[in-house]
Wavefront OBJ file of the C-alpha trace (Angstrom):
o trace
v 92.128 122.817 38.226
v 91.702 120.506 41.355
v 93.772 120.287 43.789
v 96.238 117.497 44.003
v 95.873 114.697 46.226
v 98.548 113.259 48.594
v 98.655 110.003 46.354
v 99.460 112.309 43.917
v 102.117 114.875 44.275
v 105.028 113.638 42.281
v 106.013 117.317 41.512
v 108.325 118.300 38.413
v 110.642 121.274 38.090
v 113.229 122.237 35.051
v 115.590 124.710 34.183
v 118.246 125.404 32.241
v 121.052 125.014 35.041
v 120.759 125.105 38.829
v 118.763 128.416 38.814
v 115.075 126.847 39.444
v 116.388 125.415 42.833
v 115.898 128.659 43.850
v 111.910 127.947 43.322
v 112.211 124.267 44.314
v 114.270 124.454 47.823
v 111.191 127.416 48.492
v 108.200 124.981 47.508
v 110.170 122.287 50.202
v 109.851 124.474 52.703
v 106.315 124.423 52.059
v 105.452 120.920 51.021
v 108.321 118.860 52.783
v 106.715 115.288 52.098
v 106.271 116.299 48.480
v 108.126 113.912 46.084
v 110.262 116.345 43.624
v 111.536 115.596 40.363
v 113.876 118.156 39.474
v 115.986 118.284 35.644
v 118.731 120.576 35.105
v 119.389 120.968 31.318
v 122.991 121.829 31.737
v 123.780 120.913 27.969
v 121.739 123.769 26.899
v 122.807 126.353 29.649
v 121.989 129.251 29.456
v 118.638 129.187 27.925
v 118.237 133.190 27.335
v 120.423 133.491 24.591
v 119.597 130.574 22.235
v 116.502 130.584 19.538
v 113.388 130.307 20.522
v 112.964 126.987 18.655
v 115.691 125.247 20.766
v 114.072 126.542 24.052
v 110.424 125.164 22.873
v 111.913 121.966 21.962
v 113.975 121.862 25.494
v 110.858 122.740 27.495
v 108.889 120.088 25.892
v 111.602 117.366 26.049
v 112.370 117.843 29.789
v 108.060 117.983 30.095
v 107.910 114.668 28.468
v 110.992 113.557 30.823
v 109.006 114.389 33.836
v 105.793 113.128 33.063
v 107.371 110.007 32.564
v 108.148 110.307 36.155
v 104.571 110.073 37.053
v 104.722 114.034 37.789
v 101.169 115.698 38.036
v 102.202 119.570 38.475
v 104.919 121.079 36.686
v 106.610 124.387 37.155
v 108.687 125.627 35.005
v 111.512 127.010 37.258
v 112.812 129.289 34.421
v 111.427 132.896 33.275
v 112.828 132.316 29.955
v 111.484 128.903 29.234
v 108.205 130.387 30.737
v 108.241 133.366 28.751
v 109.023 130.838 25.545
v 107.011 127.652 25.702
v 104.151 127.937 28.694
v 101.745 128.233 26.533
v 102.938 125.792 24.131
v 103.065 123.127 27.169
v 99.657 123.969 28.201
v 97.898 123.416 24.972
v 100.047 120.374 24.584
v 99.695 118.343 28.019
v 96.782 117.583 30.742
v 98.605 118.705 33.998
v 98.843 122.053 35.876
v 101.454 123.848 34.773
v 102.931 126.771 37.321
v 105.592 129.702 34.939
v 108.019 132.243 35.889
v 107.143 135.594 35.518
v 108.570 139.075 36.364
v 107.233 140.662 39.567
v 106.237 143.570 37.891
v 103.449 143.933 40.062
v 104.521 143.802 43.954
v 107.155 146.177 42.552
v 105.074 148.702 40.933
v 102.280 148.601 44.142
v 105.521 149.262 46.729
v 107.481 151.707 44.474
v 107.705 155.316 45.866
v 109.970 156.675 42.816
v 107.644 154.894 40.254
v 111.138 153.946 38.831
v 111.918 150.024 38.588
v 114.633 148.250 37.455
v 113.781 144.416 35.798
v 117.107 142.442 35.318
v 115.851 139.417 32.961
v 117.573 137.895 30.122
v 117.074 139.018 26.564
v 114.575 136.059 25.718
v 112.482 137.551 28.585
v 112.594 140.839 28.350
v 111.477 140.090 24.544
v 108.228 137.626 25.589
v 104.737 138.079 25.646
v 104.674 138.052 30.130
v 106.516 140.461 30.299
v 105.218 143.057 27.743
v 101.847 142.719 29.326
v 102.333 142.384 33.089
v 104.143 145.837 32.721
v 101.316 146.924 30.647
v 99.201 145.589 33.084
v 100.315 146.848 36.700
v 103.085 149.096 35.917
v 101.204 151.754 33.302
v 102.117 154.402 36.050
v 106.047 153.581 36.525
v 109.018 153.894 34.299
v 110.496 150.286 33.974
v 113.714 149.903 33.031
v 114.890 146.329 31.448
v 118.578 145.840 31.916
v 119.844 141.947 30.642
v 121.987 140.366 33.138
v 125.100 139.341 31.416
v 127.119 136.617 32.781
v 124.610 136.062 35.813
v 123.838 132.893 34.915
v 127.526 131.893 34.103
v 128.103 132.969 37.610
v 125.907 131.246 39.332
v 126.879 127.665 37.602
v 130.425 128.292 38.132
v 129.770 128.940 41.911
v 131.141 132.300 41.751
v 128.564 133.840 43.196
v 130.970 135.610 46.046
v 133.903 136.922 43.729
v 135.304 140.146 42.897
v 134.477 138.804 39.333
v 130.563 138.933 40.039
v 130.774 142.061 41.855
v 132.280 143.753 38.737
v 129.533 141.565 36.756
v 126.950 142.675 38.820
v 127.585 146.239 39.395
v 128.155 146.927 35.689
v 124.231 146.132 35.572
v 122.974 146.895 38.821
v 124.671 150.556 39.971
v 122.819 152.214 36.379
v 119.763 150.935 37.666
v 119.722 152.711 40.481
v 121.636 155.617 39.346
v 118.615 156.738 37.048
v 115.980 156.120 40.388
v 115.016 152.541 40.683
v 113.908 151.571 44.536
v 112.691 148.592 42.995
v 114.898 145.990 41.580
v 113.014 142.652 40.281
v 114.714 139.515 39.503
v 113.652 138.154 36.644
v 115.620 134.891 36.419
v 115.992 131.893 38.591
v 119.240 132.003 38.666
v 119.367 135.342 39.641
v 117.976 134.429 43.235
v 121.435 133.465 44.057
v 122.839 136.504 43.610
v 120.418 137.995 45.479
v 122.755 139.333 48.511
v 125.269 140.644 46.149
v 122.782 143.166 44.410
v 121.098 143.933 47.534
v 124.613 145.006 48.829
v 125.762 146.946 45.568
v 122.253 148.508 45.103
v 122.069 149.690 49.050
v 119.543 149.636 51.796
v 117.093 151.943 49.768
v 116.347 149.593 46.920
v 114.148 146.517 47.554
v 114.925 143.378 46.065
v 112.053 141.845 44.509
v 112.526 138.019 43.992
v 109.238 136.017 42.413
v 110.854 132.374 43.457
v 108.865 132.737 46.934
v 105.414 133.635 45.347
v 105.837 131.130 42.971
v 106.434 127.940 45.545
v 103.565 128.924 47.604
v 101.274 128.777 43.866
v 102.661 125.425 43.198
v 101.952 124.627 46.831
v 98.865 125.370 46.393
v 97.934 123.156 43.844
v 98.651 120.629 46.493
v 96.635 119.298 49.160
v 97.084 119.452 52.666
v 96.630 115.975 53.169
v 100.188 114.683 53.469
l 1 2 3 4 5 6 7 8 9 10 11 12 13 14 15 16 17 18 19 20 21 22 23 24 25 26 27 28 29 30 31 32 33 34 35 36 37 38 39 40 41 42 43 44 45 46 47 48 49 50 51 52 53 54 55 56 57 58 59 60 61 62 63 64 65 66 67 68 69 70 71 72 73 74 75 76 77 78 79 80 81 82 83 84 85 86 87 88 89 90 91 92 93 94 95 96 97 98 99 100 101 102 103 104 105 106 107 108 109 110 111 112 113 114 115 116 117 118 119 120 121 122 123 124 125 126 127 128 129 130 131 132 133 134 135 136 137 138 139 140 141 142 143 144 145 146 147 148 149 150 151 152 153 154 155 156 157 158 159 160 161 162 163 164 165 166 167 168 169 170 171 172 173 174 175 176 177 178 179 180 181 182 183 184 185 186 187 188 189 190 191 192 193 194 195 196 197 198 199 200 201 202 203 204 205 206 207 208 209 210 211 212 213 214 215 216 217 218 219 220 221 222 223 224 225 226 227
């Protein structure tokens, strides 16, 4: 796929709720003059626990939504929507399209314990990116899934600081590093905002392993350096 051109960099993001800023404020830091088109699908938040069917439909909705935007790259800011309908939207429309997926591999490289911890939702941890990218660069590690419930509530609420999501988070994170994990990957946008909170309750010795950065700098890419 070519590179856009400045005329062209109308740029399209969706997610279920506010969790794909996490990838969008990131890809602004790269491409500041870019001209973003961002959709929240609140009336369908959260994404990772309805059926498959209602995801493909959203993902192909908000698609058609943006592209009549004039977008030319789209990323889907959303590891379940990703893990649901990318390749549905690729077969479907003639534009670049840029997914979520979990960061198995920087994790599995970096681990010393060869434990890892993925927090993802259920729709995730059940798709076709994940399965393989841990088959793929994690053969050698013990991964251990763990579904972050009530993250995403959280994080649309704004509660992001609360005793509540401490007691949220630690029920998920403190296992995860009770059976060895010194790698903790985030496998949802919307976990990116809790990002402090399980770096404090999982401690200095666990690395935090958040894919919203590597994915801006793909979608970047796709983007010339012309403007």
């Amino acid at each position: 796929m070519n590179n856009l051109t400045a005329e062209h960099d109308k740029v399209g993001f969706f997610d279920s709720g506010i969790g794909g800023m996490s990838v969008a404020r990131e890809f602004l830091k790269l491409r500041p003059n870019a001209d973003v088109f961002y959709i929240a699908d609140w009336d369908f938040c959260p994404y990772g626990d309805k059926d498959h069917e209602i995801v493909l439909e959203r993902a192909h909705t908000l698609t058609r939504k943006l592209l009549e935007k004039g977008c030319k790259l789209i990323v889907v800011a959303c590891n379940t929507a990703t893990a649901v309908a990318i390749d549905s939207l690729r077969a479907t429309y003639d534009v670049p399209f840029v997914g979520m997926e979990p960061a198995v591999k920087p994790a599995a490289l970096h681990s010393k314990s060869r434990v890892i911890g993925i927090i993802a939702t259920a729709n995730t941890l059940q798709g076709r990116l994940f399965r393989e990218t841990s088959a793929r660069f994690a053969a050698n590690a013990k991964i251990i899934p763990a579904v972050g419930e009530g993250f995403v509530e959280l994080v649309e609420n704004g509660e992001q600081n609360t005793d509540r999501a401490r007691a949220v988070v630690s029920k998920v994170v403190e296992p995860l590093v009770a059976k060895g994990a010194d790698h903790i990957v985030l496998g949802c946008t919307h976990y990116s905002f809790l990002k402090e909170l399980i770096a404090e309750i999982a401690g200095p010795s666990v690395t935090i392993v958040d894919p919203a950065i590597p994915v801006a700098h793909r979608a970047a890419s796709l983007i010339s350096h012309a403007n």
